[in-house]
N, C-alpha and C positions, 0 to 999 in steps of 0.2 A: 630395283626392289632390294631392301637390304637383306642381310642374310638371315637365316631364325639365329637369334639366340642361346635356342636351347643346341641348335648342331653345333654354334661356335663351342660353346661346352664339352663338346666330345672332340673337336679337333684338339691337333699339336703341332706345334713347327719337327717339321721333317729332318733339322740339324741339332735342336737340343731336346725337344723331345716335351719344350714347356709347353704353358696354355698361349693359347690366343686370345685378344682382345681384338673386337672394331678397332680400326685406326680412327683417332678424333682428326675432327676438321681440322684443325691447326697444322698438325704434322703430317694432312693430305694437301693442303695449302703449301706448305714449306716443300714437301717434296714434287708438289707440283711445279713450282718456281725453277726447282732446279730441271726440272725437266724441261722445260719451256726455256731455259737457260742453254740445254743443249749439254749440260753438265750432268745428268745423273746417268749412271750406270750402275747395274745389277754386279751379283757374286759373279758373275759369269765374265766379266769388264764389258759385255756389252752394252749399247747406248741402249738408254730408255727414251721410246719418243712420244710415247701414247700416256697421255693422264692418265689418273686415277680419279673414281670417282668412290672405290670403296678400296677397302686393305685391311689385311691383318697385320698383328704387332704381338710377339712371342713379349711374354712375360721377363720384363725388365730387358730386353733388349731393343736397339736402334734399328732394325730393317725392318718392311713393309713386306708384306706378303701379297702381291696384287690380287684383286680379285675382278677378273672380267666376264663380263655376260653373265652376273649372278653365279659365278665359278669358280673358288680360291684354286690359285695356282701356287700349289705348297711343295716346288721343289729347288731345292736347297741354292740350284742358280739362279732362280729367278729372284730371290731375296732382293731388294732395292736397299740398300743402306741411306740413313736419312739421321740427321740430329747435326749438332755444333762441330763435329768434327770436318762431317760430309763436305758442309756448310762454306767453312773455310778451307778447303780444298786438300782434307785427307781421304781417306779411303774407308771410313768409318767402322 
């Protein structure tokens, strides 16, 4: 079940303090791939192995904020970096 709405509104990312947005399909896609690639890891360098099937995305920035079991996990190592950098094998 996605999340309301109107709570994403009141959250912030926990490192810059912006809004959050739903993550779109596309960049839960992209960052899926990399997961299932064996390739994505969090702030933390740890390996991501479990999909997403929702996330948040801090305003104008590239990392995915996971959200599992209906629960954003908004801490600053859990961040997933995702975009053209990630992609081709920087650190995003």
């Amino acid at each position: 079940m996605p999340i309301d709405p109107e709570f994403i509104e009141l959250l912030r990312s926990p490192d810059t303090r912006k809004p959050l947005r739903t993550a779109e399909r596309s960049e839960l896609d992209q960052l899926n791939q990399l997961i299932e690639a064996g390739s994505a890891r969090n702030r933390a360098g740890e390996p991501v192995r479990e999909t997403l099937d929702e996330g948040l995305v801090p305003e104008g920035e590239q990392v995915i904020y996971p959200v599992r079991d209906d629960i954003p996990i908004l801490l600053k190592t859990e961040a997933i970096p995702f975009g053209p950098s990630v992609a081709g094998g920087g650190q995003g």
